[in-house]
C-alpha positions as CSV (number, residue, x, y, z in Angstrom):
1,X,-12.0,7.8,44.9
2,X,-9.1,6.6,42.7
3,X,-5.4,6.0,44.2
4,X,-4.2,5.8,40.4
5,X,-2.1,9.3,39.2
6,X,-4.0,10.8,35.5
7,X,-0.3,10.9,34.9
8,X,0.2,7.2,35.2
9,X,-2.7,6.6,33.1
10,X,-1.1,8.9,30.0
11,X,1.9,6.9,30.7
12,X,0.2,3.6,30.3
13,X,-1.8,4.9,27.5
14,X,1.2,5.9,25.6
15,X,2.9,2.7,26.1
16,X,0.0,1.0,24.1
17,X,-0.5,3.2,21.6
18,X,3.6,2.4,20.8
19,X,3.0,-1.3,21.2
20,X,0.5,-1.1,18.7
21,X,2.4,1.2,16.4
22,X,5.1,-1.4,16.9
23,X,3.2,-4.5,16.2
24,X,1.7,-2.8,13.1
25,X,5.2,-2.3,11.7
26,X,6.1,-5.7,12.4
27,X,3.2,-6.9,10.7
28,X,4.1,-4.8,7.4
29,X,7.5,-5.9,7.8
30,X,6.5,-9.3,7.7
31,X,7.8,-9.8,11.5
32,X,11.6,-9.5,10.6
33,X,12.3,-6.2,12.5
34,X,15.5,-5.0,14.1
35,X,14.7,-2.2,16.2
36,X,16.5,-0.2,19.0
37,X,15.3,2.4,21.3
38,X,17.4,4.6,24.0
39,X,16.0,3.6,27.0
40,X,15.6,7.5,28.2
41,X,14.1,8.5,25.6
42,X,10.5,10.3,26.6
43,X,7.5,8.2,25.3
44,X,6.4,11.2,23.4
45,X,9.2,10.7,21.4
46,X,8.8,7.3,20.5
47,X,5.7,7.2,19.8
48,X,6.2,10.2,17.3
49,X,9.5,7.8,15.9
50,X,6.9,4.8,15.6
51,X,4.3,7.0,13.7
52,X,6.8,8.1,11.1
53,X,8.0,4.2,10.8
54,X,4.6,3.8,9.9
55,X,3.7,6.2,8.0
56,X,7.0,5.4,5.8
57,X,6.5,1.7,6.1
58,X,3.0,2.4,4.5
59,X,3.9,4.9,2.0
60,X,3.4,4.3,-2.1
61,X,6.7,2.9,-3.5
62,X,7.5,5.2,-6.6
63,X,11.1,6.4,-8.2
64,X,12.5,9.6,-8.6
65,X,12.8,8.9,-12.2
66,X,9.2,8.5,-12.4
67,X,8.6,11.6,-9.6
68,X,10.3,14.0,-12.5
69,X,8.5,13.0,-15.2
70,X,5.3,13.2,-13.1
71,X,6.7,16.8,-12.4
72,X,7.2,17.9,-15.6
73,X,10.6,16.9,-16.5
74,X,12.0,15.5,-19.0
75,X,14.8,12.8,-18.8
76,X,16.4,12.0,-22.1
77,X,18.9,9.3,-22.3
78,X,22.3,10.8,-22.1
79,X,23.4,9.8,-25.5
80,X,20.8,12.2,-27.2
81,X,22.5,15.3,-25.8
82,X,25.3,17.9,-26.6
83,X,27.3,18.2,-23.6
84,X,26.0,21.9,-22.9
85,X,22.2,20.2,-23.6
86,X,23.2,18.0,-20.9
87,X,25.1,20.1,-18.3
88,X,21.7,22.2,-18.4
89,X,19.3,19.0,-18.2
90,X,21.8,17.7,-15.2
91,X,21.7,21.1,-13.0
92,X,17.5,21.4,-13.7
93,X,17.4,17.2,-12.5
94,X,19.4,18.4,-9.4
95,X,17.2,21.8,-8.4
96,X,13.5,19.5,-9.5
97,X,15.1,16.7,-7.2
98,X,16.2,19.5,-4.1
99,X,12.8,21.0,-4.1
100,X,11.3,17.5,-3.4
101,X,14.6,17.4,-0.5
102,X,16.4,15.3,-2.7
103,X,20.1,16.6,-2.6
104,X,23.0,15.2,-4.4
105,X,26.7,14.7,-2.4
106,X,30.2,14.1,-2.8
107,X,30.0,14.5,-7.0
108,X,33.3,15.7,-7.5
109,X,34.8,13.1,-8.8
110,X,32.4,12.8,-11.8
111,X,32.0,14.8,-15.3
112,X,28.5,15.9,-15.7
113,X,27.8,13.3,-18.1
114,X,29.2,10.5,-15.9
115,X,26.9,12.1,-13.3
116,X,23.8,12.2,-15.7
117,X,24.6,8.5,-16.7
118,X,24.6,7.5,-13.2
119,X,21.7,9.6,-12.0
120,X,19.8,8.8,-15.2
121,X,20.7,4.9,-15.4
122,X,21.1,4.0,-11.5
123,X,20.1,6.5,-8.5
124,X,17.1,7.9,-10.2
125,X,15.8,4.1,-11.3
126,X,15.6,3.0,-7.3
127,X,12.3,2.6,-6.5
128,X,11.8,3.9,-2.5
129,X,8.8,5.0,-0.3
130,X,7.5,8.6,-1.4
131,X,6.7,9.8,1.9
132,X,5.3,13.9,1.8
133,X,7.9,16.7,1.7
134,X,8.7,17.4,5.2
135,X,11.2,20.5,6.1
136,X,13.1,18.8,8.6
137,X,13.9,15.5,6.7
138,X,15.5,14.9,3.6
139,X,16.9,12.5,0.9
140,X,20.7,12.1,0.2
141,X,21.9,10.4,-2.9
142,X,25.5,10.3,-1.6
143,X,27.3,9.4,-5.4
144,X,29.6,7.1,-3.4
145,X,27.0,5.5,-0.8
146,X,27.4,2.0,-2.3
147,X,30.7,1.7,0.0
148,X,32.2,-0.8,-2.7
149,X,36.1,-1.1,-3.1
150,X,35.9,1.8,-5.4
151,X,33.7,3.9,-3.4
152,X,35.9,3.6,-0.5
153,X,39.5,4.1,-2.7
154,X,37.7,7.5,-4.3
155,X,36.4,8.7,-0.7
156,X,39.7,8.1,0.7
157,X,41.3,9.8,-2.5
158,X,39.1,13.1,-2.8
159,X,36.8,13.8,0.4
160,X,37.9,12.4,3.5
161,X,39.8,14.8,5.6
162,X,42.8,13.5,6.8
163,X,41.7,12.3,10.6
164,X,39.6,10.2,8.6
165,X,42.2,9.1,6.0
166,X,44.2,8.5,9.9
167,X,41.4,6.6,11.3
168,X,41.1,4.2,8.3
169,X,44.7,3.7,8.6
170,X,44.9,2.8,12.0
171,X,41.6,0.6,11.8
172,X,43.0,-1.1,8.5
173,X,47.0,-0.8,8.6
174,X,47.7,-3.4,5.6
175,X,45.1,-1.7,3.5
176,X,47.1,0.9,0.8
177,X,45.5,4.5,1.4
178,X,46.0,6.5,-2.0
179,X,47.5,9.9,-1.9
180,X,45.0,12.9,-1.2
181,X,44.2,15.1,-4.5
182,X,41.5,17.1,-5.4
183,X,39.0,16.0,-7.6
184,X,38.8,16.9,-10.9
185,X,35.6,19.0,-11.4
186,X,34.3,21.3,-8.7
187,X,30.5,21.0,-8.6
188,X,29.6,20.3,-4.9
189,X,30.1,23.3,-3.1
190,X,27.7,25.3,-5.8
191,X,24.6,21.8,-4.7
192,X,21.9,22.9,-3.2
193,X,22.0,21.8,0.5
194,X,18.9,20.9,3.1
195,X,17.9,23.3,5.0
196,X,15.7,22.4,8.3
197,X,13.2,24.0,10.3
């Protein structure tokens, strides 16, 4: 009769099925991978976390640019429309792109041409695993995610509340914090938003 627990074997056999989820990824990643993992975290867990590093690490490489098309929609350059033709191509890019979970943030600041130009010349262009539409996941393209000078001067300018307009101060006290305003157009609060199961 055995002394060893089935318990300890699930244990054991969960362990290696994460070690070679793990040294699958590393493989793909070419065996440059910084990882970390909360050391309480259940093993169920993790290995459900290693198979959706996988699964993404594997997934086709596309755009969204080319996703739309593929969809059905088309993308004219932003020269070739009338502002009204492009304020009505801009809001059907935004719902296409939000029923792939796609969703658009902090746009304020931007006309809707400026944000056609930049979704139509920049964010859309990125090419990015196309992993399957999944309820409780989604995409973000935060219009000031690049966290350049400028992106930080806006943020501080039109969307960060004023603890965090604090907090930057106290973390960077020579640094010139411009005066809160709101933005000029008001388009965020009327984005679609994820929802999750």
């Amino acid at each position: 009769m055995s002394d060893i627990d089935p318990e300890d074997l699930e244990r054991i056999d969960c362990e290696i099925r994460i070690n070679e989820l793990k040294h699958r990824v590393e493989e793909l990643a070419g065996g440059e991978m910084t990882t970390y993992e909360a050391e309480d975290a259940p093993l169920p867990v993790l290995e459900a976390f290693w198979e959706s590093v996988l699964e993404y690490e594997q997934a086709p490489v596309s755009s969204d640019f080319i996703q739309l098309e593929e969809a059905g929609v088309t993308l004219p350059a932003p020269e070739e429309m009338s502002d009204e033709e492009l304020t009505a191509k801009l809001w059907e890019v935004i719902e296409q792109m939000a029923r792939r979970r796609t969703f658009v943030e902090r746009t304020d600041h931007l006309s809707d041409r400026e944000l056609y130009t930049t979704l139509w010349s920049e964010s859309l262009r990125e090419m990015h695993p196309c992993m399957p539409n999944d309820e409780s996941g989604a995409w973000n393209i935060d219009m000031l995610g690049e966290c350049s000078e400028e992106d930080l001067y806006l943020s501080l300018k039109y969307y960060d509340s004023e603890e965090q307009r604090q907090r930057w101060k106290d973390s960077f006290p020579e640094e010139m914090i411009p005066p809160h305003e709101d933005p000029p157009y008001d388009r965020d609060r009327h984005l679609p938003k994820p929802e999750y199961e």
